[in-house]
Backbone as JSON, one array per atom type, in Angstrom:
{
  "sequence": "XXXXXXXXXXXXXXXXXXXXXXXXXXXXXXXXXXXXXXXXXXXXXXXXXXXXXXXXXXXXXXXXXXXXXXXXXXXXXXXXXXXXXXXXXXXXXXXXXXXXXXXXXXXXXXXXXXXXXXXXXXXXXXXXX",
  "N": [[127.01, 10.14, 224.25], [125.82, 8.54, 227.19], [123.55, 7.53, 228.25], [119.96, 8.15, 227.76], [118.33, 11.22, 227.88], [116.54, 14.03, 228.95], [115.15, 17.47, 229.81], [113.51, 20.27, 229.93], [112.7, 23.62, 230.0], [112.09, 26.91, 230.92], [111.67, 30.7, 229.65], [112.87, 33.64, 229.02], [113.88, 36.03, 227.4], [115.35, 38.73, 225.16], [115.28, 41.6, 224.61], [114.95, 43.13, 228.19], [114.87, 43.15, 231.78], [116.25, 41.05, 233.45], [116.53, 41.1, 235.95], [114.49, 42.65, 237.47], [112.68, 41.04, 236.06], [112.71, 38.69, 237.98], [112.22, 40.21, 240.49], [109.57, 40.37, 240.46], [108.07, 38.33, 239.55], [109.3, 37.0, 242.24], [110.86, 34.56, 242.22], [113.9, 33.12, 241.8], [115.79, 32.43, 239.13], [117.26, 30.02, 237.44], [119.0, 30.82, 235.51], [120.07, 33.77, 234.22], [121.11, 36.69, 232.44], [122.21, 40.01, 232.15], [123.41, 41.79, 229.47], [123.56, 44.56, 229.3], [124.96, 47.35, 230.7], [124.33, 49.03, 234.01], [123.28, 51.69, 233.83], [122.59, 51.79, 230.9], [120.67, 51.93, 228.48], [117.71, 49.91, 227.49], [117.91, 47.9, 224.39], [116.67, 46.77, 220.94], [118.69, 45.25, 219.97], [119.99, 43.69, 222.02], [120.27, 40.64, 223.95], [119.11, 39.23, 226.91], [118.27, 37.27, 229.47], [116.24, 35.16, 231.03], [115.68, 32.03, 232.86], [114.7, 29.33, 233.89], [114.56, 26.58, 234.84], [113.4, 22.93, 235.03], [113.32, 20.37, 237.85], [114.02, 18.13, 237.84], [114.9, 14.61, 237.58], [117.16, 14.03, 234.68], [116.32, 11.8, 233.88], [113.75, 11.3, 234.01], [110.2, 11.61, 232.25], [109.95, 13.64, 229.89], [107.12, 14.91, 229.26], [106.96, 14.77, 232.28], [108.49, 16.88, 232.99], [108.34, 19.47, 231.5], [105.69, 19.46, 233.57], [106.34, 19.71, 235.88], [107.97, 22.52, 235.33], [105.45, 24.1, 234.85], [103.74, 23.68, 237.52], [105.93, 25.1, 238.71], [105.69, 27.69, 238.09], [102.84, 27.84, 238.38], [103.26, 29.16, 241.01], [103.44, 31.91, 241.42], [101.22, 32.59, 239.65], [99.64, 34.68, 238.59], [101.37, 36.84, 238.08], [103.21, 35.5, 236.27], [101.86, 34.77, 234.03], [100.77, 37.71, 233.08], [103.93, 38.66, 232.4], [104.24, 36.93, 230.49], [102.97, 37.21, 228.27], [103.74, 40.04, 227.44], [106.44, 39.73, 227.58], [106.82, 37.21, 225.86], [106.76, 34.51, 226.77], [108.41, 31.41, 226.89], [109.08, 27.65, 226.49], [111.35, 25.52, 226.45], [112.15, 22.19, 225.18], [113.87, 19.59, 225.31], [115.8, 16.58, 224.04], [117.7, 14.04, 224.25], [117.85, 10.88, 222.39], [118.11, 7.57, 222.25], [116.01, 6.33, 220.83], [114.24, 5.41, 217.81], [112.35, 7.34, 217.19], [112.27, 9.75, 218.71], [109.45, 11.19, 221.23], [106.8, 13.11, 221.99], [104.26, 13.28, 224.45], [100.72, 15.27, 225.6], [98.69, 15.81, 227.69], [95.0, 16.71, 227.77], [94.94, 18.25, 229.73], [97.09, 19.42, 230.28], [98.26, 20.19, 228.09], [96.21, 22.98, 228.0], [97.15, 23.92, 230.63], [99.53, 24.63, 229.65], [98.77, 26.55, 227.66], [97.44, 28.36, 229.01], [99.54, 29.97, 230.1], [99.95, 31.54, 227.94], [102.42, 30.29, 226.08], [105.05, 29.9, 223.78], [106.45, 26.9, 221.98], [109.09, 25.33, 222.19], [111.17, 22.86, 220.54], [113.91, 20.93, 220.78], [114.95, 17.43, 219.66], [117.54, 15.26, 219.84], [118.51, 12.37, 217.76], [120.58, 9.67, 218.81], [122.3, 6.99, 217.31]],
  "CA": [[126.21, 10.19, 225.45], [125.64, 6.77, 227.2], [122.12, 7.85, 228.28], [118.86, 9.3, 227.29], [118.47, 12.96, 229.05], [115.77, 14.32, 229.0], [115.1, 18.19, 230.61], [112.6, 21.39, 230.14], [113.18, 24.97, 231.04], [110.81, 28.03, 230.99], [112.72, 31.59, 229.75], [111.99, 34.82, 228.57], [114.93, 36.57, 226.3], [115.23, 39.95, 224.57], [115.32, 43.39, 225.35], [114.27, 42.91, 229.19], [115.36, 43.33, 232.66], [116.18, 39.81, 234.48], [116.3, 41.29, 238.24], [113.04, 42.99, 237.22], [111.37, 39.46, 236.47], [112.79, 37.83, 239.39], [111.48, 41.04, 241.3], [108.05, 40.61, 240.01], [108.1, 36.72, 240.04], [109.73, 36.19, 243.64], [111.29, 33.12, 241.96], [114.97, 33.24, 241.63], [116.05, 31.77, 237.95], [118.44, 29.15, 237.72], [120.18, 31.34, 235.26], [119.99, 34.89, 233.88], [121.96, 36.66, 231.98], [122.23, 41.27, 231.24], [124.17, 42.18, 228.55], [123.73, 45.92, 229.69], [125.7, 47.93, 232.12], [123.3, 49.75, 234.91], [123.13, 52.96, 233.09], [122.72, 51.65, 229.35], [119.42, 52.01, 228.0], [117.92, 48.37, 226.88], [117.8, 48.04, 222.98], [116.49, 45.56, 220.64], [119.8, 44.59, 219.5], [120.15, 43.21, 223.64], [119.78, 39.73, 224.23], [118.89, 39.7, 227.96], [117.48, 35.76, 229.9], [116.04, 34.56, 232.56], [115.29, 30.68, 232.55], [113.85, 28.77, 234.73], [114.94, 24.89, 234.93], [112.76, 21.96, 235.63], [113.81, 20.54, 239.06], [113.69, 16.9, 238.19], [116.44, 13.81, 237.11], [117.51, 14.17, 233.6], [116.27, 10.2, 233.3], [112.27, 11.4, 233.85], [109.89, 11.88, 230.97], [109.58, 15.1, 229.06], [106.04, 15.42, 229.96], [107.06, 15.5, 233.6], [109.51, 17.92, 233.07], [107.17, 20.35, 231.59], [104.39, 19.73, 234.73], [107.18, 20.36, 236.97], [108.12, 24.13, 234.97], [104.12, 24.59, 235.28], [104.51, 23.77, 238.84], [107.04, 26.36, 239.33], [105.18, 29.03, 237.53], [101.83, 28.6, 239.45], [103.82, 29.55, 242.35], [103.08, 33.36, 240.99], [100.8, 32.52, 237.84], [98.96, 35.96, 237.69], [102.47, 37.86, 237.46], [103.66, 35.32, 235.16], [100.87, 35.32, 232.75], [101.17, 38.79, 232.75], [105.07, 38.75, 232.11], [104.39, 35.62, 229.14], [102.23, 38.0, 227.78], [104.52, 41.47, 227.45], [107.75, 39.63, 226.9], [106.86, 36.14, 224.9], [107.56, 32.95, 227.39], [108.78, 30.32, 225.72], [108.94, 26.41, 226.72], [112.13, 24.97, 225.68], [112.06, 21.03, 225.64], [115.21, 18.64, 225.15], [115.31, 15.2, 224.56], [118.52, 12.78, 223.61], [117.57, 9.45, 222.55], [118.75, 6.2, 221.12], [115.0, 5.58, 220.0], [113.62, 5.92, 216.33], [111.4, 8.74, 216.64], [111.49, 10.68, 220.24], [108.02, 12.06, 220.69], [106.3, 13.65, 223.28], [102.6, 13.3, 224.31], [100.7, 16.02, 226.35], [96.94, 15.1, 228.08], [94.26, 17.78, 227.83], [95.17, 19.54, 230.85], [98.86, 19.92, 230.37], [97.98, 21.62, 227.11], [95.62, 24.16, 228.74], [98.23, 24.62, 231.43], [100.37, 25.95, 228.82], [98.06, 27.94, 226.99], [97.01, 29.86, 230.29], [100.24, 31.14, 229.98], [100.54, 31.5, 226.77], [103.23, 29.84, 226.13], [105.88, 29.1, 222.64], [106.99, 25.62, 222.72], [110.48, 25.08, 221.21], [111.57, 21.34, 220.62], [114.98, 19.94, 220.29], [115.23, 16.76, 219.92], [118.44, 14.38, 219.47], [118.69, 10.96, 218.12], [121.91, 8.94, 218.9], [121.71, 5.32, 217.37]],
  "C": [[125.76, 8.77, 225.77], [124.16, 6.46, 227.6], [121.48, 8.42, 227.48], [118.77, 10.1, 228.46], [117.27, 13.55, 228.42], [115.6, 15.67, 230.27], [113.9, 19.56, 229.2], [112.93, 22.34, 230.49], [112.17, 26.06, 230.26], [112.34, 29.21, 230.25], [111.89, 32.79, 228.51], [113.68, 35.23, 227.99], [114.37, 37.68, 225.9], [115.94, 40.94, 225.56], [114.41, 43.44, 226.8], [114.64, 42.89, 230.04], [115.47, 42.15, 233.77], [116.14, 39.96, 235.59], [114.92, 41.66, 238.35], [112.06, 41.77, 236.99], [111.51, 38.84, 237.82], [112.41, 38.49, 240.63], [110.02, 40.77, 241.15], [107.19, 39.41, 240.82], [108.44, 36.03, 241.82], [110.58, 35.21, 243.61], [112.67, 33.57, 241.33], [115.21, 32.08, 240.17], [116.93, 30.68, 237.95], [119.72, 29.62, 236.64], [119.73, 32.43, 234.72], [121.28, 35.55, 233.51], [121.69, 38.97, 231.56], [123.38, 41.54, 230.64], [124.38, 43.64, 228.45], [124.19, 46.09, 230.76], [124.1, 48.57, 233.0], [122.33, 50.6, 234.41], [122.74, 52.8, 231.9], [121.24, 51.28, 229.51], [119.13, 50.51, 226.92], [117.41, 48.48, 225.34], [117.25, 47.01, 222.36], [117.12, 44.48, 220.35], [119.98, 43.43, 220.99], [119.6, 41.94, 223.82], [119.74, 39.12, 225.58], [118.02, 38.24, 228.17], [117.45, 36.1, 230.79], [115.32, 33.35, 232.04], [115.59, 30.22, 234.07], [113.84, 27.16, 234.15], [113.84, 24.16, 235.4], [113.99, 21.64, 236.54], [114.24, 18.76, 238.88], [114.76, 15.82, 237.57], [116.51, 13.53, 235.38], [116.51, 12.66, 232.82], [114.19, 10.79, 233.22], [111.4, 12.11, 232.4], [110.08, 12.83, 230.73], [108.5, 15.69, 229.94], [106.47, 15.92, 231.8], [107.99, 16.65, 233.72], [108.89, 19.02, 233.3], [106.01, 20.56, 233.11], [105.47, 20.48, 235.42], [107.54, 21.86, 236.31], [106.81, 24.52, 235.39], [103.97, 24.77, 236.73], [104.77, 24.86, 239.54], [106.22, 27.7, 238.71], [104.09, 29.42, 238.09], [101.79, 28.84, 240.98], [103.47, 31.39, 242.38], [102.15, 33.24, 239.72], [100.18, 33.94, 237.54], [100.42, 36.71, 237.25], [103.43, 36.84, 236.39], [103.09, 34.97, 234.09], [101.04, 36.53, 232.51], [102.9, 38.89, 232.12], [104.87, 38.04, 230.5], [103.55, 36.61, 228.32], [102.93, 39.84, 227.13], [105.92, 40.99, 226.99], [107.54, 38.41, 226.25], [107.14, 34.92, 225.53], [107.32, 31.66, 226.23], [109.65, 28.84, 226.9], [110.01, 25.74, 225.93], [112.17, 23.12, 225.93], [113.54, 20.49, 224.88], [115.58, 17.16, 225.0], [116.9, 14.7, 223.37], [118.56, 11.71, 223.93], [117.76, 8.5, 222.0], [117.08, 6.08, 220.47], [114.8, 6.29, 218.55], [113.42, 7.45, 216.35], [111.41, 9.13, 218.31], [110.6, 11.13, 219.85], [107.75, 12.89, 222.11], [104.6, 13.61, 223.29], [102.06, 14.16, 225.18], [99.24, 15.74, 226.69], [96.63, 16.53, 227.59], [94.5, 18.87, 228.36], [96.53, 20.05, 231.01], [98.64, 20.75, 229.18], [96.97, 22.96, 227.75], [96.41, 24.7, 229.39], [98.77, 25.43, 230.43], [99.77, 27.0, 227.64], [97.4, 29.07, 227.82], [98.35, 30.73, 230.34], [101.1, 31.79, 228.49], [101.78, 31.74, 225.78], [103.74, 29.34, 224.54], [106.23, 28.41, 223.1], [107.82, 25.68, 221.36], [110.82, 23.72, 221.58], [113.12, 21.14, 220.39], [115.06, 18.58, 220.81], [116.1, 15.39, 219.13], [118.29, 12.72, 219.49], [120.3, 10.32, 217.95], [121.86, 7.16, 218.56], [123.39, 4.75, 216.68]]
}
């Protein structure tokens, strides 16, 4: 990779109905995924997305990534607190970087943000040196 990349995405997984969030939400996903036919009853075995992309250039921090998913979420926040709450939202972050140690730093209020919706935060992050 000849850059650092840097991206964020929101997403809910499981046993769960992706047209049904994006019904709820209003907010069309940038990808989703059912693993059930129409008719088929959803199971636990069923691994079933909807994710939700930051909007912003691969080259911008982390942190902004994240604001920008927050952003997008308090476009509906009561029905997606409620949703993060019933199915588990989860905060995926991404980062490939020639430096030592990628980190990430988050102010006061970016952590609150994501504890109003109480939110898992999953990290990957790649170093290339």
């Amino acid at each position: 990779m000849d850059l650092d990349a840097r991206f964020a995405y929101f997403y809910f997984d499981g046993s769960l109905d992706p047209i049904e969030i994006t019904r709820r939400t209003g907010i069309s996903p940038m990808a989703m995924m059912k693993q059930s036919g129409p008719d088929s009853p959803a199971t636990e075995a069923q691994r079933n997305l909807w994710r939700l992309r930051s909007r912003l250039d691969l080259e911008a921090p982390l942190e902004s990534h994240v604001k920008d998913i927050l952003d997008q979420l308090d476009a509906n926040k009561n029905e997606f607190v409620e949703l993060s709450r019933e199915l588990g939202g989860t905060m995926q972050l991404v980062s490939y970087s020639r430096e030592n140690e990628p980190g990430i730093y988050f102010d006061q209020k970016t952590v609150s943000r994501i504890a109003e919706y109480f939110l898992r935060i999953n990290c990957n992050f790649y170093n290339f040196r």
